[in-house]
N, C-alpha and C positions, 0 to 999 in steps of 0.2 A: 683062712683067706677071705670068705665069704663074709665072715665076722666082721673081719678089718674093710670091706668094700663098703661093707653098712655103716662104718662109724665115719669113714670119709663121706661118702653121701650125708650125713648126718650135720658134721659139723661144715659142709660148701653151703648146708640151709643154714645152718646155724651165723655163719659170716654175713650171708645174703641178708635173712633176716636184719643182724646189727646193722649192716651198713643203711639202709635204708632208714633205720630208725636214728642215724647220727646225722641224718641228709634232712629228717624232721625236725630235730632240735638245731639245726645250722639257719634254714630257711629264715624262723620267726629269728631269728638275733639278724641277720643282714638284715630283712625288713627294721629292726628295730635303729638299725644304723641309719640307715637311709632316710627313714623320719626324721633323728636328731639331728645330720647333716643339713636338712631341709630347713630345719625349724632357727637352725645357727644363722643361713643364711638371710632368713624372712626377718630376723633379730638386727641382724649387720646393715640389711636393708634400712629398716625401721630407724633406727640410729644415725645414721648419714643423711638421712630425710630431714631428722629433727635437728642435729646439727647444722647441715646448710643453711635451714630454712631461719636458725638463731644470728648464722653468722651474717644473712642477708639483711638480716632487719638492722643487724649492728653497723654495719658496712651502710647502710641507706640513711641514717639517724648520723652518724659522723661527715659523710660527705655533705647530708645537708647542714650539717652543723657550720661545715667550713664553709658554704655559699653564703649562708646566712650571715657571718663575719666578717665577711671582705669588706676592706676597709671603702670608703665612697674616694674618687680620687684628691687625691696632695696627703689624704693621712698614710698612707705609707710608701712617703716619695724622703729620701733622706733628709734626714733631721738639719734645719736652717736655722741658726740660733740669728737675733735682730744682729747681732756683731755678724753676722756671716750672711747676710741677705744680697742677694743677687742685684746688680743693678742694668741687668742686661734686659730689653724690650725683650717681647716673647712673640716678637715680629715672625719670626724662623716657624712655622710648622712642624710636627715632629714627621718622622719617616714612619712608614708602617714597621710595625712589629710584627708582623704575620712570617717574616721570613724565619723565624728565631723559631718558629714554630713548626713540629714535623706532621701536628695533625689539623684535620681543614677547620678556617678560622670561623666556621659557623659553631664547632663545639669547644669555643672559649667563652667563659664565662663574659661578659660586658663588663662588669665589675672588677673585674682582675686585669681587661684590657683596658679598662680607664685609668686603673694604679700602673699598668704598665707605660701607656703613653705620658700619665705626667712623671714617669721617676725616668722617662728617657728626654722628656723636656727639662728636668732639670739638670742632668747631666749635660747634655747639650747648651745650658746657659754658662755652665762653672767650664767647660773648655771655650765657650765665645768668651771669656773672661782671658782665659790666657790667649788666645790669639790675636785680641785687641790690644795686647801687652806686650808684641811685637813690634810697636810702636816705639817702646821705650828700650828694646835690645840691639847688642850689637856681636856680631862673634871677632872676640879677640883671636888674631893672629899672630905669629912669629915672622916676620917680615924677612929674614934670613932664612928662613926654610921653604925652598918654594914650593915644596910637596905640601898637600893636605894627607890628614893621617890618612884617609882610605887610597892613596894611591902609595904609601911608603912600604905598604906588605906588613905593616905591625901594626899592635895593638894600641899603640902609645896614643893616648890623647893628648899631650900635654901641648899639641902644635895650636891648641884651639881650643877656648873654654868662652861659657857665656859672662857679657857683659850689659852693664844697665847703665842709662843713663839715672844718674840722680840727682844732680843739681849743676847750676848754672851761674856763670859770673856776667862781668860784662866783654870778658875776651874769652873764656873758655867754656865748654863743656865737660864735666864731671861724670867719670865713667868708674863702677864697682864691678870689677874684674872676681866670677866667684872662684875663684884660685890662687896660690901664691904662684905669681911668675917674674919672681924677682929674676930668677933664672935669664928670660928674656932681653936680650940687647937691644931688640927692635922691634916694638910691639905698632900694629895698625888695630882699627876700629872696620868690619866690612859690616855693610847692613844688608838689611835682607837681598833687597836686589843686584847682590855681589858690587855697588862701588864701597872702596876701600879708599880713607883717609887714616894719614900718620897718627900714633896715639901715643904723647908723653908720660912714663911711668915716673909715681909719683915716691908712691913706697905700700908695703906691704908687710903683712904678720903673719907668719908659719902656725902661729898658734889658732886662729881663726881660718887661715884659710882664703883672705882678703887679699886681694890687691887694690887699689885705685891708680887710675890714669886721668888724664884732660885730654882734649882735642881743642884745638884752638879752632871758635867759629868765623875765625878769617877764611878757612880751609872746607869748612861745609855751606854750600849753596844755600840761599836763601829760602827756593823750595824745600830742600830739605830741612834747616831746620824750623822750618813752618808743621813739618810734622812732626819732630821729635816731641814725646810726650814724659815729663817729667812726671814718675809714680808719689806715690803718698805711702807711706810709713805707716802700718799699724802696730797695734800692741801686743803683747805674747805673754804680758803678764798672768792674761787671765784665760789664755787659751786652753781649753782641756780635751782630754780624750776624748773622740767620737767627732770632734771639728772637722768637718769638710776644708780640702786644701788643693791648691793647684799649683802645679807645677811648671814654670814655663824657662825655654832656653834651651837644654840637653839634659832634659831627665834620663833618654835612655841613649845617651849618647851624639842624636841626632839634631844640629842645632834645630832651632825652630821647632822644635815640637813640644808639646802639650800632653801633661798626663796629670789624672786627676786621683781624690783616693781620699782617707780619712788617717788621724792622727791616734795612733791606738797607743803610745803612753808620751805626756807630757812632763814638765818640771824638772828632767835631768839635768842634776847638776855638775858639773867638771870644774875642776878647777885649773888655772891656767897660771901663767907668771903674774903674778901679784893680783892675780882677778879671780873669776869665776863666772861661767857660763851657763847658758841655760839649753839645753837641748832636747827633740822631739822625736820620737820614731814614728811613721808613716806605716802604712800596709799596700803601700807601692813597692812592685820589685826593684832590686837595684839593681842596674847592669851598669858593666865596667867603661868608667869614662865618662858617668851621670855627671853631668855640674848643670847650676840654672837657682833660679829663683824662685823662692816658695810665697805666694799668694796667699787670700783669704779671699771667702765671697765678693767679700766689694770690694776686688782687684787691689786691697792694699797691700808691702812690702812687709812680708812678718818673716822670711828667713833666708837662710842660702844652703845648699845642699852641703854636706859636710860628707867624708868615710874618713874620716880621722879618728874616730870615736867609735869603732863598730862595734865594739866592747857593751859600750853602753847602749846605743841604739838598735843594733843590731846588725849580721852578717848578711842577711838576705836582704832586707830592707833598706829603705830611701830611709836617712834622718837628716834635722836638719838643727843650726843654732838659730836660735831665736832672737829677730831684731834688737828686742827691747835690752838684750845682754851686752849689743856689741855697738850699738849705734853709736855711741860719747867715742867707742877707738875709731872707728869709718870717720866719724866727723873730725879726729884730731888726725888720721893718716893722709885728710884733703888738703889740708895744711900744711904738711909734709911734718907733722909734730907730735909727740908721744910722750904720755906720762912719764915721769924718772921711775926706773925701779928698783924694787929689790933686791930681786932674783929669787923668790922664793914661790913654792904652793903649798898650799894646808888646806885647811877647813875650819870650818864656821866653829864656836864653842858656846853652847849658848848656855845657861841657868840650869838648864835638865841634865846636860849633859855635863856638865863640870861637875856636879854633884855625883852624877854616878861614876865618872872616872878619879874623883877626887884630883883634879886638874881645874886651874884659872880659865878665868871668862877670855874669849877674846880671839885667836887665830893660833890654831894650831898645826906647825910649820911638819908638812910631812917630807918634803924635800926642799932643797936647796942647792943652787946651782954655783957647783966650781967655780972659784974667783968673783963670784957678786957680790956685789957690796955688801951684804947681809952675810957670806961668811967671811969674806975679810974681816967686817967689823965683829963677827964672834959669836956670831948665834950658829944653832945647832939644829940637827931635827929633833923632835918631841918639844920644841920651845913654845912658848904661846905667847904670841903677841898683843900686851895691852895698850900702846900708848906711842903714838908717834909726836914729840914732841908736847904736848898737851891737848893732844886731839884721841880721845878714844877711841879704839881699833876693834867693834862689835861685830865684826862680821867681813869676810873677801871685800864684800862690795863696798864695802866702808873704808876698807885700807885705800882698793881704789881710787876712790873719790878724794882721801886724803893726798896722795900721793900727785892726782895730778894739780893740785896746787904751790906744788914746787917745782921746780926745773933742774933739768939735770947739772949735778956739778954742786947743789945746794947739800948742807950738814945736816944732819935729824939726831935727835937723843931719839933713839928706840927702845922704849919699857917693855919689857917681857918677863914671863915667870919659867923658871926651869924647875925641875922636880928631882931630887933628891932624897931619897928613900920614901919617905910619908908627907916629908915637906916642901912645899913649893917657895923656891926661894926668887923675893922680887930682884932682877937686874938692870942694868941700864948700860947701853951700850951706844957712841957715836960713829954715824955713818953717811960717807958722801955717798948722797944717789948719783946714779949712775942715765 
């Protein structure tokens, strides 16, 4: 028993002992933690120092890079081509810009406020453009409807679209309705200041979108038409993307109003009954019920607003046709007179492309309208039109121009080629225009 008292005695030192000596070898490993944790930190430190102090210099070198850049004021006020140059005094002061701004205007550059004040002088010249064009508008009404759309509870604009004056005789006034409202039985002309005089409908095309009316100026006052201002005509042959344009009449539904914007693709073509058009997309939004007239810098007449065509121009946006396409029909619909036609639309066929469809030069008929003289007399689609009587057919606008030198009720030999397995066979077909 004594034995065994002593080997327990023995081994509670023996424990004692280890333990202390596992309490030795623990200490120096936490110290040795505790350094390396220390030394991670003074590392992460280190690092974030030199990082910031990289990113600041980079950060100070770019900012001054862009002060140093800004343009001096007008080089980055929108692009004004000599066709598009303003002719508005720059009498008008601009309005401060500081409101636009949410931090105080002592930390804006000078240089960025000088491009800001002239690119809001020149916006402010291209709307004094259309409000001065106010002069030459009129809002057609339905003279049997005695509601205006905003008190009828609907959408419908058609009770009221914009009109322009565009030429004058010596008994009437010539007014370009940008709408078809053949529809209407009883069209008046009101101008801005709400008096309304009667307006004679003359006639109209679905396919453009045009109507024309007269006013006889027995019926408008002397002062008045002392102001009326008869627009000038520009040209859209050569107008391209990035064109500044304006818009005056009911861009966004609202007569009289003014909305301004750039033409972001130009040269579309459509084709129409016996013609072809030229149309333009805009980066103006389009709201329902837009009609009005499309402007250029110096206030002249390059379009009318179109959504017949969204296909082409686009579903969101403002497009428009382009004067220089439709002018020769506005000028024969003042007349009350219109090309003979033929009933048909195609497309151009030119040298490049004949060869690669292995098809004749000339107009290629993609449709053709039931009963027109063009199917009665026997042509088909896929035909290609080379030859109205002895006059070559190179192109829409050439048929055009052929066609309106006859009248309606006149014969034509029509040459054209149709295709027939690998060969184009010539035909010749007579046909009263219609």
């Amino acid at each position: 028993m004594d034995k065994y008292r002593k080997h327990l005695e023995s081994a509670k030192k023996h424990e004692a002992e280890r333990y202390e000596f596992i309490k030795e070898q623990i200490r120096p490993q936490r110290k040795r933690h505790v350094i390396n944790f220390v030394n991670k930190v003074f590392e992460f430190m280190v690092l974030a120092l030199v990082f910031g102090g990289v990113a600041g210099v980079v950060f100070w070198n770019v900012n001054n890079g862009l002060n140093s850049s800004a343009s001096v004021p007008g080089q980055n006020m929108p692009s004004v081509q000599p066709e598009h140059t303003s002719v508005v005094s720059e009498s008008t002061a601009p309005e401060s810009t500081s409101a636009i701004y949410t931090a105080p205007i002592e930390n804006i550059n000078k240089k960025d406020m000088a491009v800001i004040e002239e690119q809001n002088r020149a916006s402010k010249k291209l709307s004094a453009i259309g409000d001065r064009f106010a002069l030459s508008l009129v809002n057609i009404i339905d003279k049997n409807n005695k509601e205006a759309w905003y008190q009828s509870g609907t959408s419908n604009y058609d009770t009221s679209v914009s009109g322009m004056f565009f030429k004058k005789s010596n008994l009437y006034y010539y007014i370009i309705a940008a709408a078809d409202i053949a529809w209407q039985k009883s069209s008046a002309a009101e101008f801005e200041d709400g008096e309304i005089v009667d307006a004679d409908f003359i006639s109209s095309d679905s396919s453009i979108g045009i109507s024309v009316l007269c006013v006889a100026k027995k019926n408008i006052s002397k002062e008045r038409r002392e102001k009326i201002v008869i627009p000038d005509f520009g040209s859209t042959i050569s107008v391209s993307a990035g064109s500044n344009v304006i818009i005056a009449g009911a861009p966004n539904g609202v007569m009289y109003s003014v909305m301004t914007g750039n033409i972001i693709k130009s040269g579309i073509s459509m084709p129409i009954t016996d013609n072809v058009i030229s149309l333009f997309s805009t980066d103006i939004f389009y709201t329902e019920g837009a009609n009005g007239i499309v402007l250029n810098t110096r206030g002249k007449v390059i379009g009318f607003i179109t959504d017949s065509y969204k296909s082409a121009t686009g579903k969101s946006n403002i497009g428009f046709i382009g004067i220089s396409s439709i002018i020769d029909i506005i000028n024969g619909m003042a007349i009350g007179t219109s090309a003979p036609h033929l009933g048909i639309e195609g497309y151009d066929v030119d040298e490049n492309t004949a060869r690669t469809h292995n098809i004749d030069e000339g107009v290629y008929l993609s449709a053709i309208s039931p009963g027109s003289p063009a199917y009665s007399g026997g042509m088909r689609v896929a035909d290609v039109i080379k030859f109205i009587d002895d006059k070559e057919v190179t192109s829409l606008t050439a048929l055009h121009n052929i066609l309106k030198s006859y009248n309606a009720g006149d014969t034509v030999i029509v040459t054209f080629s149709r295709k027939s397995g690998k060969k184009n066979n010539i035909k010749k077909c007579r046909i009263a225009l219609e």
